[in-house]
C-alpha positions in Angstrom: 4.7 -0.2 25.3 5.5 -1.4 28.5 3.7 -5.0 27.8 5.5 -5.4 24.2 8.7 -4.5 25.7 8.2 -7.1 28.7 6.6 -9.8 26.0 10.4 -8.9 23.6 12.2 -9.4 26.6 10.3 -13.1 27.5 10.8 -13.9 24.2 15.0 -13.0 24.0 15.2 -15.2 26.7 13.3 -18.3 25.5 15.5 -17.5 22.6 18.8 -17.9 24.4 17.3 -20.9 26.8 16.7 -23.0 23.3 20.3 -22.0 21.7 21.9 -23.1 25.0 19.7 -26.6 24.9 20.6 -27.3 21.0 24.5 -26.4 22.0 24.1 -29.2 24.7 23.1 -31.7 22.8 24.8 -31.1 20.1 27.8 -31.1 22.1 26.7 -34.5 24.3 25.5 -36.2 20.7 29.4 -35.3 19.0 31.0 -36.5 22.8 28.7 -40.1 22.4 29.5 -40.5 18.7 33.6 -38.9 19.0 33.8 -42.0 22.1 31.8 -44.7 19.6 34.4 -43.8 16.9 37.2 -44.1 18.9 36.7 -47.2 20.5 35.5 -48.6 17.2 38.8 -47.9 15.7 40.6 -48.6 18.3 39.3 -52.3 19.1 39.9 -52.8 14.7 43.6 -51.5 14.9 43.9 -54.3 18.3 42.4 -57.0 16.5 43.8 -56.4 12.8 47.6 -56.1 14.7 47.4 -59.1 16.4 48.9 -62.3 16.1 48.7 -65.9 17.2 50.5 -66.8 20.2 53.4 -68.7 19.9 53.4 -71.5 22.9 52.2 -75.0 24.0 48.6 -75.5 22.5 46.0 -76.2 25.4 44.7 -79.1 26.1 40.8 -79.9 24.9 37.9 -80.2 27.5 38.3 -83.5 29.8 42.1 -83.8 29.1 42.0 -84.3 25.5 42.0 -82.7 22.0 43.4 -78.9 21.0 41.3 -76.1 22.0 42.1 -75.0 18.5 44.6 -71.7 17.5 45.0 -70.3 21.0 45.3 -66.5 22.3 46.3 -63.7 20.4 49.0 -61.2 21.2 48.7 -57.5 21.2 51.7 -55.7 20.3 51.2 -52.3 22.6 54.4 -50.7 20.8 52.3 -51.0 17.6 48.7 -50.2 19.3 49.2 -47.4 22.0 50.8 -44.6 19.8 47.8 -44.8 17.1 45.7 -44.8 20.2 47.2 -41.5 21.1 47.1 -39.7 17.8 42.9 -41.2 17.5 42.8 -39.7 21.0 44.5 -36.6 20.0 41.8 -36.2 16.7 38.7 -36.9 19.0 39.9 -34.2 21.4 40.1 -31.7 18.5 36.9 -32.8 16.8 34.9 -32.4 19.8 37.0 -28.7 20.1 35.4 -28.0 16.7 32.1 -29.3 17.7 32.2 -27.1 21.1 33.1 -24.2 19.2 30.7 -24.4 16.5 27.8 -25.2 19.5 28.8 -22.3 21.3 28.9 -20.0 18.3 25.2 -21.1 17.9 24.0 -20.9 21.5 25.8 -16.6 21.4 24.1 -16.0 18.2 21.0 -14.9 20.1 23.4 -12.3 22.0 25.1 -11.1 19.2 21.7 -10.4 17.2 20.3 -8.5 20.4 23.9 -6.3 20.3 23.7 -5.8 16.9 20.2 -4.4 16.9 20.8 -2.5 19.9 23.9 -1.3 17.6 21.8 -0.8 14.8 18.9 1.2 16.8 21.8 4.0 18.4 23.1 4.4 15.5 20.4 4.9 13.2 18.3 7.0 16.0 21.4 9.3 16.6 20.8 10.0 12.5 17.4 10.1 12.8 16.5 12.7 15.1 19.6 15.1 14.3 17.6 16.8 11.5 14.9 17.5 13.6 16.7 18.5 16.7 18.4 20.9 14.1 14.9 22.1 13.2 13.9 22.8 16.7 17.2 24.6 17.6 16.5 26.7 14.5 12.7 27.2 15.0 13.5 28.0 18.9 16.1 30.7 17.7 13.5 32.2 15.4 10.9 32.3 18.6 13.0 34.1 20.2 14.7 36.5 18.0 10.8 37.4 17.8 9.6 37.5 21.0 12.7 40.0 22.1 11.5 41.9 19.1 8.1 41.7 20.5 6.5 39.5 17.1 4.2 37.2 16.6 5.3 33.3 18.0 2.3 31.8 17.1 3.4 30.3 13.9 7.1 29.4 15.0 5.7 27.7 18.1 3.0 25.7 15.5 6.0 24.5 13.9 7.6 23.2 16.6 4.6 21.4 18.1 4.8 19.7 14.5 8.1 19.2 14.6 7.9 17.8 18.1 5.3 15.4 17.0 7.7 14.3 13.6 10.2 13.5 16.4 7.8 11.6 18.4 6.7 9.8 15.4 10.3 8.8 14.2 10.9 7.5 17.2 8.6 5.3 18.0 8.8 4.0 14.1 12.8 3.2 15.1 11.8 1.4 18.4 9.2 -0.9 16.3 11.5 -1.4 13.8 14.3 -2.8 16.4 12.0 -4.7 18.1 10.4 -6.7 15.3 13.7 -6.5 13.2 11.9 -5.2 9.6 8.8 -5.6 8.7 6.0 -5.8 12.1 2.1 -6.3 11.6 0.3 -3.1 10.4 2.5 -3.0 7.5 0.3 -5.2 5.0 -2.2 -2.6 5.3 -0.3 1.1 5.3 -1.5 3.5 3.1 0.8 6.7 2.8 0.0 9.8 0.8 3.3 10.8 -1.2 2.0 14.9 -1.0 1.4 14.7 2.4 5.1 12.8 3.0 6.7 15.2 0.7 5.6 18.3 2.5 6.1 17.0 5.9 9.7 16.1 5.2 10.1 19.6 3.0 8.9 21.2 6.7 11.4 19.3 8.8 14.4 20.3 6.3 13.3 23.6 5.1 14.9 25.3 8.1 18.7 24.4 7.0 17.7 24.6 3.0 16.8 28.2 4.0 20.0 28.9 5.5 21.9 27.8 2.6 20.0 29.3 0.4 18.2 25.8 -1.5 14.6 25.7 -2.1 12.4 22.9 -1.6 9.9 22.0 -3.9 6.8 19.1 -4.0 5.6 17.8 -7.0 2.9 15.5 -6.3 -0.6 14.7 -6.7 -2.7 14.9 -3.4 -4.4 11.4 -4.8 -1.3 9.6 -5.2 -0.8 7.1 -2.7 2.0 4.3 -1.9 1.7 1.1 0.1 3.6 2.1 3.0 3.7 3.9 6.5 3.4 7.5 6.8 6.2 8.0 9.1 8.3 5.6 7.3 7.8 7.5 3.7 8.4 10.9 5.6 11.4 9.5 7.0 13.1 8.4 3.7 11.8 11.4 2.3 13.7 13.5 4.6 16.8 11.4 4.5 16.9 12.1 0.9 16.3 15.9 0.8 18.5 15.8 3.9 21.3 14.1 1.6 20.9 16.2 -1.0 20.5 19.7 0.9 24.0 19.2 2.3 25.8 19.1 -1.3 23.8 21.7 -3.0 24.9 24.8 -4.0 23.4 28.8 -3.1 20.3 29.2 -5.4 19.8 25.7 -6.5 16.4 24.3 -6.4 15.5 20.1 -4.7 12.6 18.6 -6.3 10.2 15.8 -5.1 8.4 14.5 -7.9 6.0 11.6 -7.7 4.3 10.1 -10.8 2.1 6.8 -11.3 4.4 4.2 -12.9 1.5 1.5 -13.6 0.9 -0.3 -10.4 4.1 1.3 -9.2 4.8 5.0 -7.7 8.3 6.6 -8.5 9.4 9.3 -6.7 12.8 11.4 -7.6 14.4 13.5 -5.5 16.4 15.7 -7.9 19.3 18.1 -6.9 21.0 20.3 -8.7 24.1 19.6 -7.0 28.3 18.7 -8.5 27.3 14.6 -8.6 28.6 11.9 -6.7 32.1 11.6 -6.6 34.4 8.9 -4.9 32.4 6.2 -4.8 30.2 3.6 -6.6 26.3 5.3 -6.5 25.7 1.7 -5.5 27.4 1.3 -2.9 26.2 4.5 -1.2 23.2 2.7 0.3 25.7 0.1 1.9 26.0 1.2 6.1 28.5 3.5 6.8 29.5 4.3 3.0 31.4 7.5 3.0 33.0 9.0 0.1 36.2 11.5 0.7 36.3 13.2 -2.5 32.8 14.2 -2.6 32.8 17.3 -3.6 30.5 20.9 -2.0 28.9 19.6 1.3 28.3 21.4 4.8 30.7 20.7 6.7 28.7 18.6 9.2 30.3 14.8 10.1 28.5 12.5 8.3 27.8 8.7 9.4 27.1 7.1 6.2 23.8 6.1 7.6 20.8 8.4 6.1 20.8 6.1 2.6 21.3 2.9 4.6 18.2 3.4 6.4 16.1 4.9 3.2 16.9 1.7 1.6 16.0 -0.3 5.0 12.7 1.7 5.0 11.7 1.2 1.5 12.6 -2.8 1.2 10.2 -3.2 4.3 7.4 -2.5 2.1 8.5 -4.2 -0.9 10.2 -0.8 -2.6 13.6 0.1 -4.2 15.9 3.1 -4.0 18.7 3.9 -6.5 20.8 6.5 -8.0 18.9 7.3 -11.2 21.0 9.3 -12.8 24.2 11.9 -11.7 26.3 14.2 -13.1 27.9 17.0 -12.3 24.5 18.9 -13.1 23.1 17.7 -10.1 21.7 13.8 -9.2 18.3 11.9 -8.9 17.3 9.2 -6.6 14.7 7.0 -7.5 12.0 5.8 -4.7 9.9 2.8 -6.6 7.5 1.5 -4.1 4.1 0.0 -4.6 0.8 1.7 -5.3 -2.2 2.3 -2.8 -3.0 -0.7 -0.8 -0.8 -4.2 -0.7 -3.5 -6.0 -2.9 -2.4 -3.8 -5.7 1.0 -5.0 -5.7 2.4 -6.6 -8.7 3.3 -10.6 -7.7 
């Protein structure tokens, strides 16, 4: 980790060091051509306003002949005012210039703070439901151990939950330093039971205390193109999503059937529907609706469908409100089957 991170950090830097030459001379190029331009003008505007001057014509070599028209007068009342205002436009054309340069040269910078940004915000998310988990699976331990039970499954849990927690966030850290998609990719193969389960194992702890039950519906051959972690993390985002608006003694379903060289898998609530805002827009960053009806009470971030989105584009997938009413809503997961080669072009 240590040599990726130092081999990121080389690289930001080259980054900046080449915005900061282009700014230069892109800057130094618009100086030489603004100063061209200007004197170019200038010297037409002297010679187009001048005139003949009016005088005794001067003698011809050796004492004899005319030396032809004679000088020409500049008129400075007519010359030095355009010469300001040409001035004045080359001082604000190489403004313009400066500013665009610089904006280019901080670009670096401001892709580095908004990944840094991005990487708070959607780790805070991230590792909320399983901290939850834990506290949850720790209260359990020892509501048991004062009771003197058995621990031995609760503390099995929470070395898997531990290692779900490890796993997100080391998928979050790759994923901010190679900005999307990172090698490895073109060759994950994810089983959707296996996903299903792990994320129904992370969120059963809260479904339990609101009374929800978590089902899978999948086939243990059925496999997507994708990473593990990453499908357990949408996954979890989903059931996560719809855990918090569904109601005492409804059931959440993940269902995963073959769609030709395609896997779709639904995620269906039986929850009041989404209300106060455009089911497309709920994937948008930040997307919070104010009249959605049921819910836990917990702040929410608008972040959770953000990031299945982000997950699921990375290996060439989609994610979209199916269907919703107020008998409950499905999302749809469409990613592609097995391995990469499989994919349809």
């Amino acid at each position: 980790m240590s040599e990726r991170t130092d081999a990121a950090t080389a690289a930001d830097r080259r980054r900046v060091q080449q915005a900061a030459l282009r700014a230069g001379v892109w800057v130094a190029v618009a100086a030489a051509a603004v100063v061209a331009i200007i004197t170019t003008v200038i010297v037409a505007v002297m010679f187009a306003t001048s005139r003949p001057e009016h005088g005794p014509p001067h003698p011809g070599p050796g004492g004899g002949g005319w030396d032809g028209p004679g000088d020409r007068v500049i008129d400075l009342d007519d010359v030095v005012p355009l010469a300001i205002l040409i001035g004045l436009i080359g001082v604000v054309a190489l403004g313009f210039v400066a500013w665009w340069a610089s904006k280019r040269a901080a670009q670096p910078l401001a892709d580095a703070l908004e990944v840094q940004r991005t990487f708070v915000a959607d780790a805070s998310h991230e590792l909320r439901t399983p901290l939850t988990t834990l506290t949850s699976r720790i209260q359990l331990a020892q509501y048991r151990v004062e009771r003197g039970g058995d621990v031995d499954a609760v503390l099995a849990d929470l070395r898997r939950d531990a290692a779900v927690m490890d796993a997100v966030l080391t998928d979050l850290l790759l994923t901010a330093e190679t900005a999307g998609a990172r090698a490895g990719d073109d060759d994950a193969v994810a089983s959707v039971a296996t996903a299903a389960h792990d994320a129904i194992a992370v969120i059963e702890p809260r479904a339990v205390e609101r009374g929800v039950a978590l089902v899978a519906d999948a086939s243990a051959d059925l496999h997507v193109a994708a990473d593990h972690t990453s499908l357990t993390r949408a996954v979890m985002a989903l059931l996560d999503n719809a855990v918090r608006y569904s109601p005492a003694g409804s059931t959440i379903t993940v269902r995963a059937r073959p769609a030709g060289r395609r896997v779709e898998i639904r995620v269906v609530d039986e929850g009041s529907g989404i209300a106060g805002i455009d089911p497309d827009r709920l994937f948008a960053r930040f997307a919070r609706s104010n009249d959605a009806p049921g819910g836990d009470g917990r702040r929410g971030f608008g972040l959770g469908l953000a990031l299945v989105r982000d997950i699921v584009t990375r290996f060439d997938g989609s994610v979209r409100v199916e269907n919703t009413s107020p008998a409950g809503t499905t999302f749809l997961l469409d990613l592609p089957s097995g391995g990469r080669h499989t994919r349809e072009r």
